[in-house]
C-alpha positions, 0 to 999 in steps of 0.5 A: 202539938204540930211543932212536935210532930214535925220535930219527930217526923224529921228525925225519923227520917233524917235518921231512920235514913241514915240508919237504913244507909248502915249508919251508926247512931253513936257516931252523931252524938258528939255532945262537944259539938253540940256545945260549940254550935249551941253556945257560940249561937246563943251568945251571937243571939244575945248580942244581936237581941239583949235587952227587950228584944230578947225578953220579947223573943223569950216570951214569944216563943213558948206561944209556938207550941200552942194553937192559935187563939184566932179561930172562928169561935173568937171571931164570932164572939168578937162580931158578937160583942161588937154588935152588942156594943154598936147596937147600944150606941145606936139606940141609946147614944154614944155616952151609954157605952161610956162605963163599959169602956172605961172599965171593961173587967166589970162591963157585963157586955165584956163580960159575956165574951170570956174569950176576948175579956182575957185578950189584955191587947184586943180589950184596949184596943177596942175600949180606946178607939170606943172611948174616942168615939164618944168623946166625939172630937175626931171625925172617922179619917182621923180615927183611921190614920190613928188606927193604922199607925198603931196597927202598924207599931203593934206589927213592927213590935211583933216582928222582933222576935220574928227577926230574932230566931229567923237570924239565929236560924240563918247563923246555925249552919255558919256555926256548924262550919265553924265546930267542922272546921275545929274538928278538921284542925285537931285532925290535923294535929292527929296526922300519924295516927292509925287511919281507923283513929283519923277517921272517927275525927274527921267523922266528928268534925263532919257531925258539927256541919250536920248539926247546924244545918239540921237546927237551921232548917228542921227546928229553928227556922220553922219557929220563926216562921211560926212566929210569923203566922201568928204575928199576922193572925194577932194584926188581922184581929186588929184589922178586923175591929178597925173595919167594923168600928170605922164602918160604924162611925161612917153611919152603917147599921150594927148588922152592916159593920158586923159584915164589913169585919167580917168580909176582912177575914180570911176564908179559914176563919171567916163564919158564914152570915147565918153562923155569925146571925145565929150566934149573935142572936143566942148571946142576945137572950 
């Protein structure tokens, strides 16, 4: 929804300026422009990204016209579940958690937790790192360097597509040049014609650098850094899971870790303590 307000708002300013200036709107739409800076960029991006860096762009990018699924609703369902989890091993051992972990689809602790359950990444994150803790053979540090390196890959994946459209954002106004620069030769070619002639060329050829610095910096550019953001809402959740499961394997109590996790989010998404006890207390029943 924003990235469409956004997207009008710059369009009405860009051109409800150039309109109140005595501009004419018919003068912008040159549709050869359009495909030499959108063609000559698609085909640098797919240089630059075919492959699995590509597939991963294509399916990251319809996600910036949906709301993060990382707010504080999710994060109480999370402390929740995990609560619930850590609470069962503590009183009834790590190996009564072992049928929830190997098949968390049909746990009905899992189960109570739809918004997690259909989160494929965060559901095997927390089955794996559970499943070695009853396995028992690796003590917390090594737990934690563990979580950490695949904390560490998950981000490095996620910042492909990141890399991707920021670079095709950064190459539009270099290829709006370049549609600027063909329109300057074929106006030169037209030396001789009527002034009112040369002027709607050098017009055209002046649309293509407008073009691609308008793309770079109004459309594409801000899809990267949209991209950015959730990457490092997507790394946080992952934070948050390491600090609470780690902070159970040290011997904390349940409610103990709950507030470690929590104290590793951000303001924005962080319940207060009550919030988060109320909750916790309502999924119980």
């Amino acid at each position: 929804m924003f990235v469409g307000i956004g997207y009008i708002i710059i369009l009405g300013s860009v051109l409800g300026g150039f309109i109140a200036a005595g501009g004419h709107v018919a003068a912008l739409i040159q549709p050869l422009e359009f495909v030499m800076i959108g063609g000559a960029a698609a085909g640098a991006f797919v240089v630059a990204n075919g492959g699995a860096p590509l597939k991963a762009t294509m399916k990251a990018l319809p996600t910036v016209f949906k709301g993060s699924p990382y707010g504080k609703a999710f994060y109480m369902d999370l402390f929740s579940l995990l609560f619930e989890i850590l609470t069962k091993v503590r009183k009834e051992g790590l190996m009564s958690i072992e049928a929830d972990v190997e098949n968390p689809e049909s746990s009905p602790v899992f189960g109570k937790y739809p918004s997690i359950l259909h989160d494929h990444h965060v559901v095997e994150f927390i089955s794996d790192y559970l499943r070695l803790m009853v396995g028992g053979n690796l003590n917390a540090f090594e737990i934690e360097n563990l979580m950490d390196v695949e904390i560490e890959t998950h981000h490095h994946e996620g910042e492909v597509p990141v890399a991707a459209v920021k670079s095709l954002g950064d190459g539009l106004p270099a290829f709006g040049i370049v549609a600027a620069v063909m329109g300057v030769v074929h106006t030169m070619e037209s030396v001789g014609a009527p002034p009112a002639e040369l002027g709607m060329l050098i017009a055209h050829a002046l649309v293509g650098t407008f073009l691609g610095i308008l793309l770079a910096y109004g459309f594409v550019g801000p899809l990267g850094t949209i991209l950015e953001h959730k990457l490092n809402e997507g790394t946080r959740v992952y934070q948050t899971i390491k600090v609470t499961l780690l902070a159970s394997l040290n011997g904390y109590a349940p409610q103990v870790a709950v507030e470690f996790g929590r104290k590793a989010l951000s303001s924005m998404d962080r319940p207060s303590f009550k919030e988060l006890e109320d909750h916790v207390k309502l999924t119980k029943k």
